[in-house]
C-alpha positions as CSV (number, residue, x, y, z in Angstrom):
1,X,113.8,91.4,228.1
2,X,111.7,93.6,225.8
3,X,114.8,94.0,223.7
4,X,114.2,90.0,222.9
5,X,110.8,90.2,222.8
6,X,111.1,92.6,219.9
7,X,113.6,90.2,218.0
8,X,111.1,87.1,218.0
9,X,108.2,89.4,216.9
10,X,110.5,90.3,213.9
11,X,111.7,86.8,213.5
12,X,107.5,86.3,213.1
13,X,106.7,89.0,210.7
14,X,109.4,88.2,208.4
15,X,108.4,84.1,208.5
16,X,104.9,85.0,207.7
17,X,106.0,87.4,205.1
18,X,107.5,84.7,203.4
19,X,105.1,81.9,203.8
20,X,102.7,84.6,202.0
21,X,104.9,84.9,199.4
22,X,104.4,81.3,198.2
23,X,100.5,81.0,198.6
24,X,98.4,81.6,195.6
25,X,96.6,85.1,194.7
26,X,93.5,84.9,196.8
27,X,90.8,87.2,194.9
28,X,89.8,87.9,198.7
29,X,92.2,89.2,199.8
30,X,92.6,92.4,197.5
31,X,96.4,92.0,196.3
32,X,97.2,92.8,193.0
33,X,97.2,89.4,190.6
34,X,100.6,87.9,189.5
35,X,101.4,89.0,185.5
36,X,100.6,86.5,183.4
37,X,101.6,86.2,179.4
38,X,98.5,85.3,176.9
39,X,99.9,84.3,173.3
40,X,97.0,85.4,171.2
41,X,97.3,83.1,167.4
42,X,97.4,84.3,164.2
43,X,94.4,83.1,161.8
44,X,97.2,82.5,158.7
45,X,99.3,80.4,161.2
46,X,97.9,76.6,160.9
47,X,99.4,73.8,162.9
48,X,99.2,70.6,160.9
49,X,100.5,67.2,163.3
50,X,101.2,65.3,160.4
51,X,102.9,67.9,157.6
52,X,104.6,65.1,155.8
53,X,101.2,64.1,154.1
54,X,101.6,67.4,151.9
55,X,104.2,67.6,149.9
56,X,105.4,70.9,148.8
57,X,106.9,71.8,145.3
58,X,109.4,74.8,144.6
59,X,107.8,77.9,142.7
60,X,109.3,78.3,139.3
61,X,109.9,81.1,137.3
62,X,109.4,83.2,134.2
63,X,110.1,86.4,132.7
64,X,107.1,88.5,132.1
65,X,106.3,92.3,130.9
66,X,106.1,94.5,134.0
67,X,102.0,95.4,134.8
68,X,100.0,97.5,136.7
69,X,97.1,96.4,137.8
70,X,94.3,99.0,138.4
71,X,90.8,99.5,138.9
72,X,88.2,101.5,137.0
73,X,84.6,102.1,135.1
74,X,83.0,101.8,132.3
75,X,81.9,105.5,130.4
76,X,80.9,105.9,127.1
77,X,82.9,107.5,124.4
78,X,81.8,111.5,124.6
79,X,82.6,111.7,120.8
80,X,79.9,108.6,120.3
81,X,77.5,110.9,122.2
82,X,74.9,112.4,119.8
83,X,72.0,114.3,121.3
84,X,68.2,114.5,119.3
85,X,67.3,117.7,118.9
86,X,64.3,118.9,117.6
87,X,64.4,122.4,115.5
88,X,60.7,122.8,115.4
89,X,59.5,123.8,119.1
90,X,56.5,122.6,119.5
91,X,54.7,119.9,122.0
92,X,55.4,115.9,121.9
93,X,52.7,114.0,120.3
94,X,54.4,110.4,120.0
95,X,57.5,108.9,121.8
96,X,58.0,105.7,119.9
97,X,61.3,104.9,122.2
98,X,62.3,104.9,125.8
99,X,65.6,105.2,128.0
100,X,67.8,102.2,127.6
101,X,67.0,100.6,124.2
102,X,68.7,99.9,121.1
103,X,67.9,101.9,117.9
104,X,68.7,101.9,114.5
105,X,70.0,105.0,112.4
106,X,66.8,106.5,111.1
107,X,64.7,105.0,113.1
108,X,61.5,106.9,114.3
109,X,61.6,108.5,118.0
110,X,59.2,110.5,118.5
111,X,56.2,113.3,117.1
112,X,56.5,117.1,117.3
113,X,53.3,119.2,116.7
114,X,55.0,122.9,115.8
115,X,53.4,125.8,115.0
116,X,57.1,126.7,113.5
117,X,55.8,124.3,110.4
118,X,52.4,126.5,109.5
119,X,54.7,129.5,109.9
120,X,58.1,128.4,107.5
121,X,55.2,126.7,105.0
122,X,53.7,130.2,105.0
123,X,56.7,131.7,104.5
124,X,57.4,129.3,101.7
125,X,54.5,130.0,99.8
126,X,54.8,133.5,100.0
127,X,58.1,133.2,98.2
128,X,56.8,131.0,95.5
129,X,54.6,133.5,94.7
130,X,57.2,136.2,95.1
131,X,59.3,134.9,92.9
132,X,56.8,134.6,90.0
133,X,56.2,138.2,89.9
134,X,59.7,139.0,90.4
135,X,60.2,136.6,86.8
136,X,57.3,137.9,85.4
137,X,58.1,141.8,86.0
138,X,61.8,141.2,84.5
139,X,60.8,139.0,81.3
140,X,58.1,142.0,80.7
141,X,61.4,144.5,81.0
142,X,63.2,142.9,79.1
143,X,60.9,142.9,75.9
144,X,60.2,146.1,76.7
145,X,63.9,147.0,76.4
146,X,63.9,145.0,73.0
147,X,61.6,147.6,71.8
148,X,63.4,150.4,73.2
149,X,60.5,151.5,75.6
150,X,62.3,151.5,78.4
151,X,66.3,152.3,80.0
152,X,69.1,149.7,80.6
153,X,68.3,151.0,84.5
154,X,65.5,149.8,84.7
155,X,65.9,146.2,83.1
156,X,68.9,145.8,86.2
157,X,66.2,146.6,88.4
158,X,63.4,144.1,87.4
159,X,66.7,141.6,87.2
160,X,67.9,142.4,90.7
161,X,64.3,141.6,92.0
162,X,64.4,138.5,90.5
163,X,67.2,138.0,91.9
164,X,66.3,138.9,95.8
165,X,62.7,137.0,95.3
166,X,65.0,133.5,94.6
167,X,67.0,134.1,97.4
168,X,64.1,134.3,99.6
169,X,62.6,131.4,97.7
170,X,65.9,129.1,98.6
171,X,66.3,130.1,101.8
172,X,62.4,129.1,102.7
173,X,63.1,125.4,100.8
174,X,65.8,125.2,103.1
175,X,64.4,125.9,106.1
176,X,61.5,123.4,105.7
177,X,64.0,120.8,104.6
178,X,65.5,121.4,108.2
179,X,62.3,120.7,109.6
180,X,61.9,118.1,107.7
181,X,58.4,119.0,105.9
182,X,57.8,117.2,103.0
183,X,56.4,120.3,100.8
184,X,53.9,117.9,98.8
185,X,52.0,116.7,102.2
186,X,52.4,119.6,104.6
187,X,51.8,118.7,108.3
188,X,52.0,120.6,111.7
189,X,53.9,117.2,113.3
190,X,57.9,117.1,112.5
191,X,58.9,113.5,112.8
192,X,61.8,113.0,114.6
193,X,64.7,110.4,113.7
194,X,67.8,108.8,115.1
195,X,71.0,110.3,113.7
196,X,73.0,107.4,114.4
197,X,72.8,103.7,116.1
198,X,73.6,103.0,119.8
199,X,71.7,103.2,123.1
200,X,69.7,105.5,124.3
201,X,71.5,106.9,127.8
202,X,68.9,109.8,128.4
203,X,65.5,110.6,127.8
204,X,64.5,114.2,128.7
205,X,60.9,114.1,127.0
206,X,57.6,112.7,127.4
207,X,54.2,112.3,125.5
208,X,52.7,116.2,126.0
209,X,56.3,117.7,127.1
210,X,57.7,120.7,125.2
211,X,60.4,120.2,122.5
212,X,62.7,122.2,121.1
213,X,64.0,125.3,122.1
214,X,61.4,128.0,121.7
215,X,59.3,127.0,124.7
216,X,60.3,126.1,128.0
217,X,61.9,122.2,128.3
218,X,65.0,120.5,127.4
219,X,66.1,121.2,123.9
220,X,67.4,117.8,123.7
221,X,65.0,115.0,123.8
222,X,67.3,112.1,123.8
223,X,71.1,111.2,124.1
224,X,71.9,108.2,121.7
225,X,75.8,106.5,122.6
226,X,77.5,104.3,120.1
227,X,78.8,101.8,122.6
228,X,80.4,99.5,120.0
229,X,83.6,101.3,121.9
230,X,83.9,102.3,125.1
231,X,85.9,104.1,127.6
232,X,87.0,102.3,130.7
233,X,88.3,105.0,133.3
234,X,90.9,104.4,135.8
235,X,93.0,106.1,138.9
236,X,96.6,105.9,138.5
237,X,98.5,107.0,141.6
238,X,101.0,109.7,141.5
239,X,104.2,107.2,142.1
240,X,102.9,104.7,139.3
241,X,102.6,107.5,136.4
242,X,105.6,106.8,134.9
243,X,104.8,103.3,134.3
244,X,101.8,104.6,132.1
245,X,102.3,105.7,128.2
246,X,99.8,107.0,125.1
247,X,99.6,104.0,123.5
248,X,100.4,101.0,126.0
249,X,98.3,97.6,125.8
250,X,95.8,97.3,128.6
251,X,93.9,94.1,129.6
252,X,90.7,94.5,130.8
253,X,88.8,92.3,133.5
254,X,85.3,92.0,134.5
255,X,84.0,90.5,137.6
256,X,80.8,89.7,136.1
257,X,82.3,87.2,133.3
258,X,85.2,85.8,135.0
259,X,87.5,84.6,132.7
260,X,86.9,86.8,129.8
261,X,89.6,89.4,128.7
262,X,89.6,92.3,126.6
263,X,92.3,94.3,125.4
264,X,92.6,98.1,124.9
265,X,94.9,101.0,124.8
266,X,95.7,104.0,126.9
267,X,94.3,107.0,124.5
268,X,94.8,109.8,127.3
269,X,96.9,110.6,130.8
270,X,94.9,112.6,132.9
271,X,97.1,116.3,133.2
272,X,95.2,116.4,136.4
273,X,95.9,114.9,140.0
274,X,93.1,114.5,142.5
275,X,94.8,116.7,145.8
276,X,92.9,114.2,148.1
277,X,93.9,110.6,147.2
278,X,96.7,111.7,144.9
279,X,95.6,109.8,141.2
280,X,95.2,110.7,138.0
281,X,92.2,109.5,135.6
282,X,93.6,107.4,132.7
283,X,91.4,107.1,129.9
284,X,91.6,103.3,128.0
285,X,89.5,102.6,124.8
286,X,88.6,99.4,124.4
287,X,86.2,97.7,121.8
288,X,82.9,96.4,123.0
289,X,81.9,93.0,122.4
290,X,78.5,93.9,123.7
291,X,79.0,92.8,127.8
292,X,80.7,96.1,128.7
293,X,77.9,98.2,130.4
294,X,77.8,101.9,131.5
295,X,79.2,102.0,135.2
296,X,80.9,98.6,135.3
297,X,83.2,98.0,137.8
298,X,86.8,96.8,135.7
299,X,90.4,95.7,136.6
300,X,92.9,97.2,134.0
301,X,96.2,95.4,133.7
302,X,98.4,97.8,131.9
303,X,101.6,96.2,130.4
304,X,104.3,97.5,129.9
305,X,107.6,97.0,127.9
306,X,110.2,96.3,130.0
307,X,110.4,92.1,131.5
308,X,110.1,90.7,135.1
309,X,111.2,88.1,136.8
310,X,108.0,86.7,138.5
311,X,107.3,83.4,140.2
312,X,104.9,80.6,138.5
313,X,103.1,78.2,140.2
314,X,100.6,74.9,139.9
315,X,97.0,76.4,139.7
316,X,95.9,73.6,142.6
317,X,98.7,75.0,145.0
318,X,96.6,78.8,145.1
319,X,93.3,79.1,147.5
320,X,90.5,81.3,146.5
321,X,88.7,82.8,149.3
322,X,87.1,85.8,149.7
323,X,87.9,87.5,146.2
324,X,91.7,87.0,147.1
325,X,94.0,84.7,146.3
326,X,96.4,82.8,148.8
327,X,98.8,79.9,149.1
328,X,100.3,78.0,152.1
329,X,104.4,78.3,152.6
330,X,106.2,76.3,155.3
331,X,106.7,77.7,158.6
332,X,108.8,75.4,160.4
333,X,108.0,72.3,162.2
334,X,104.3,71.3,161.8
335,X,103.3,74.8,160.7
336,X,102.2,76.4,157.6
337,X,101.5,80.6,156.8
338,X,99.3,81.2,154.6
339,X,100.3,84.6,153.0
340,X,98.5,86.7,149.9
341,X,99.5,86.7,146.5
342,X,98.5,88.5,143.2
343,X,98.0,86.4,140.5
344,X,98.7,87.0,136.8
345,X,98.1,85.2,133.3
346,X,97.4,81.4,133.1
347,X,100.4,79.7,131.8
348,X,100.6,76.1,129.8
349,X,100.6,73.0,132.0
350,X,98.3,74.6,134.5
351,X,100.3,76.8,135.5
352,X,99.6,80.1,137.1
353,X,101.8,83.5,136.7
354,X,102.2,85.2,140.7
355,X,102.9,88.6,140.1
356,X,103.4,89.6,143.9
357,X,103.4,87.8,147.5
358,X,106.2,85.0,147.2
359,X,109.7,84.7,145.1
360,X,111.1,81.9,142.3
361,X,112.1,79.2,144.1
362,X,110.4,79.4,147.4
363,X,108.4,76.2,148.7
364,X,104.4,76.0,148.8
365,X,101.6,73.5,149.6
366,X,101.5,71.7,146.8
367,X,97.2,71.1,147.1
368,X,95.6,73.5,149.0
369,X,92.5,72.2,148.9
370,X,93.8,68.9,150.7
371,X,95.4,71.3,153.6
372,X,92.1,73.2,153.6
373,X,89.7,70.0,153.9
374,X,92.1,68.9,156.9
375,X,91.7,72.2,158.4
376,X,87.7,72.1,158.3
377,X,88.0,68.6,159.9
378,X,90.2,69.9,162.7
């Protein structure tokens, strides 16, 4: 009897077991939930339900020199540097310009009052005077000689102090020419002009500063650039370095004047690498139409000399968005990828070079803004 009873209460347990098994999770009831599979989509992945209505066109092709496109900034050319000094120390009277503007060679920048001008026009005088007694005593030895009152000795003598009082003389004209002191209108303020036209990039005086470099201050007062050429530095990474030569054609791209390019050449390879990222600084010089500024952001394209095959494209097929560039391939039925590309050079017909992201002869969205506006609807 109990040897049945415990048969049908196993018959039970395993009936209810089952009959468990098929009911739904019940939060309540503090089982663990059933696994369950969630597809998560991929934003580049569209689903289009009619993908007939854009047709697609095959990419075409074109050999092109290989480039290498790189990023950089504007500097200016160190050897189009020149810094104003001023060789009469002294205090600032006048600043006639200020940091940023244009000048012109020889234009006025600013007025020194020295007391270095009372002392070399003192000194100059004293030499004038100097050297008339010095010509004096030797033309009065030298008739003296004539008349045989006095040695050969002592006529070398008067002519050798002639001779040192000249010297002295010279050297004091030349010192006031360098601080430019006009000897006819003497003046304790030493004007001070530009050396050369450009910008000015510094400015390390002010009206009542010290000049030069007898007193405490900066002994220069300005730094003028020449920025009718520029420098446009760039980091090449380690792997790409043989790609770059002395010499090689660079186009240069601004993101302020889209559109516009520029064309320079590498004048220096940086001997250099930076141990954290791994690039070298490659120096480009590139003329200056006058839009290049100091600190620019640029995109170098160097080019190089050997040719590659690269894929071309219809300008409407490629989608601008956020400061990239993208077109739409076919991804089987009803779906379209939209993948990155680099873009190159504008080609005849509307056509645009596509340096990287898709192959000659692989099919994209012919109109990309027609997929986009369907997208926005959906």
């Amino acid at each position: 009897m109990n040897r049945q009873i415990t048969m049908i209460a196993g018959c039970l347990l395993a009936c209810l077991s089952l009959a468990a098994c098929g009911k739904k999770f019940d939060p309540a009831s503090g089982a663990a939930p059933a696994p369950k599979v969630v597809e998560v989509g991929n934003e580049d992945m569209v689903t289009i339900e009619h993908p007939d209505e854009f047709p697609l066109l095959t990419a075409g092709r074109i050999e092109a020199p290989h480039r290498l496109s790189v990023t950089g900034s504007v500097f200016p050319d160190i050897n189009r540097e020149i810094p104003v000094i001023s060789l009469a120390s002294g205090r600032v009277v006048d600043v006639r310009v200020t940091l940023d503007q244009d000048v012109t060679k020889g234009q006025l920048l600013m007025k020194v009052q020295s007391p270095d001008v009372i002392n070399a026009f003192d000194t100059y005088l004293k030499a004038v005077n100097d050297e008339q007694m010095a010509n004096k005593a030797y033309m009065r030895t030298k008739d003296l000689y004539a008349h045989g009152a006095i040695s050969q000795a002592m006529v070398e003598q008067a002519k050798d102090g002639e001779d040192d009082a000249k010297a002295d003389l010279d050297a004091a004209n030349h010192e006031l020419s360098t601080l430019g002191i006009d000897k006819q209108h003497p003046s304790d303020i030493v004007n001070i002009y530009a050396p050369i036209s450009g910008v000015i990039v510094a400015q390390n005086v002010t009206n009542a500063a010290a000049a030069g470099v007898t007193y405490s201050g900066s002994a220069t007062a300005f730094t003028i650039a020449d920025l009718s050429r520029v420098w446009v530095i760039c980091d090449v990474y380690e792997n790409d370095l043989p790609m770059v030569k002395l010499g090689q054609e660079a186009r240069i791209t601004l993101s302020a004047y889209p559109g516009k390019v520029l064309t320079g050449r590498v004048s220096d390879i940086g001997p250099v690498l930076d141990p954290t990222i791994r690039t070298a600084k490659v120096r480009i010089e590139v003329p200056n139409p006058g839009m290049l500024r100091l600190g620019m952001f640029v995109t170098a394209t160097l080019i190089g000399r050997t040719k590659e095959l690269h894929a071309t494209v219809p300008a409407d097929a490629i989608l601008h968005l956020h400061d990239r560039d993208w077109v739409y391939v076919p991804a089987g039925r009803e779906h379209f990828r939209r993948i990155p590309v680099l873009t190159g050079n504008m080609l005849p017909g509307n056509q645009q070079e596509i340096l990287s992201g898709i192959a000659p002869g692989q099919q994209v969205v012919k109109s990309v803004l027609q997929l986009e506006a369907v997208l926005e609807a959906q």
